[in-house]
N, C-alpha and C positions, 0 to 999 in steps of 0.2 A: 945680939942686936939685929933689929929689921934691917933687910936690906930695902931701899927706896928705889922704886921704880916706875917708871912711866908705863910699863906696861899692865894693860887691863883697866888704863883710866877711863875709856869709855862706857866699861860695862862699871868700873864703881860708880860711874855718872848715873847710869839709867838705874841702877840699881838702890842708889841712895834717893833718888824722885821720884819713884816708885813707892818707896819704903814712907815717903818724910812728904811728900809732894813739892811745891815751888816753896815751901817755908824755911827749908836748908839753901834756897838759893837766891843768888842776889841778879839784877838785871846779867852780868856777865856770862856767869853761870850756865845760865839758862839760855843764851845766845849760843854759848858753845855747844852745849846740850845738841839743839836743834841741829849749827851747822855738821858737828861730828856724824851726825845720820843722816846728810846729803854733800858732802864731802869728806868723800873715801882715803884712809891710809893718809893725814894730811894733820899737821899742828892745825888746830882751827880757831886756840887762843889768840892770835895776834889778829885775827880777821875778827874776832868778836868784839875787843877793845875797838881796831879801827871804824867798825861800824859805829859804834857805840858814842866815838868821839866824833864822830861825822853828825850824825845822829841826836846826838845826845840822852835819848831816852830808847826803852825795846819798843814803845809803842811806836816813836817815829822810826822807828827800822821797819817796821813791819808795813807802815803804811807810806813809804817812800815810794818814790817814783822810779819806774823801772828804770832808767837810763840813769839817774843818782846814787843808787844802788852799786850799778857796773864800775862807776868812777872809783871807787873802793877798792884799794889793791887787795885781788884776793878774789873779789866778785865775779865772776864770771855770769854769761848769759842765763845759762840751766839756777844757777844757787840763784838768784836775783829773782827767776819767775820761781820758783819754789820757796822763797821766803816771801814773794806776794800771795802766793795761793796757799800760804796756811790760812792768812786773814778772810782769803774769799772763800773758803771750803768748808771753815767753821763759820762762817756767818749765817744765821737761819732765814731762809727764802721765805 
């Protein structure tokens, strides 16, 4: 029998969206995805749902208002400008 374990779930993350792209994953997913690669050593599932349910959709997380962001337990200053600036960084000038 497998043993189950938490650990390495970040790299089966990047490695199944990688593999499969955003079509193995659902808005959650993909929230966690991003935050586990700008908050280090940290559960990042519960900060994805609370966004999420704040929120209600990835698009309105993404383009939320930096101070609404913070109100999110979990958010801090740095994660809040770094999930605005994936939107500004990928947008074409």
């Amino acid at each position: 029998m497998d043993i189950l374990s938490r650990y390495g779930h970040r790299s089966r993350m990047r490695q199944t969206y990688i593999k499969n792209g955003d079509a193995s994953f659902n808005s959650c997913n993909i929230l966690e995805l991003y935050l586990s690669i700008i908050i280090p050593q940290r559960d990042v599932k519960p900060v994805a749902y609370a966004l999420l349910n704040e929120f209600h959709s990835l698009e309105n997380v993404f383009s939320a208002d930096f101070n609404d962001l913070q109100k999110v337990r979990g958010i801090g200053e740095n994660t809040a400008f770094l999930i605005l600036s994936l939107i500004h960084i990928s947008e074409p000038t």
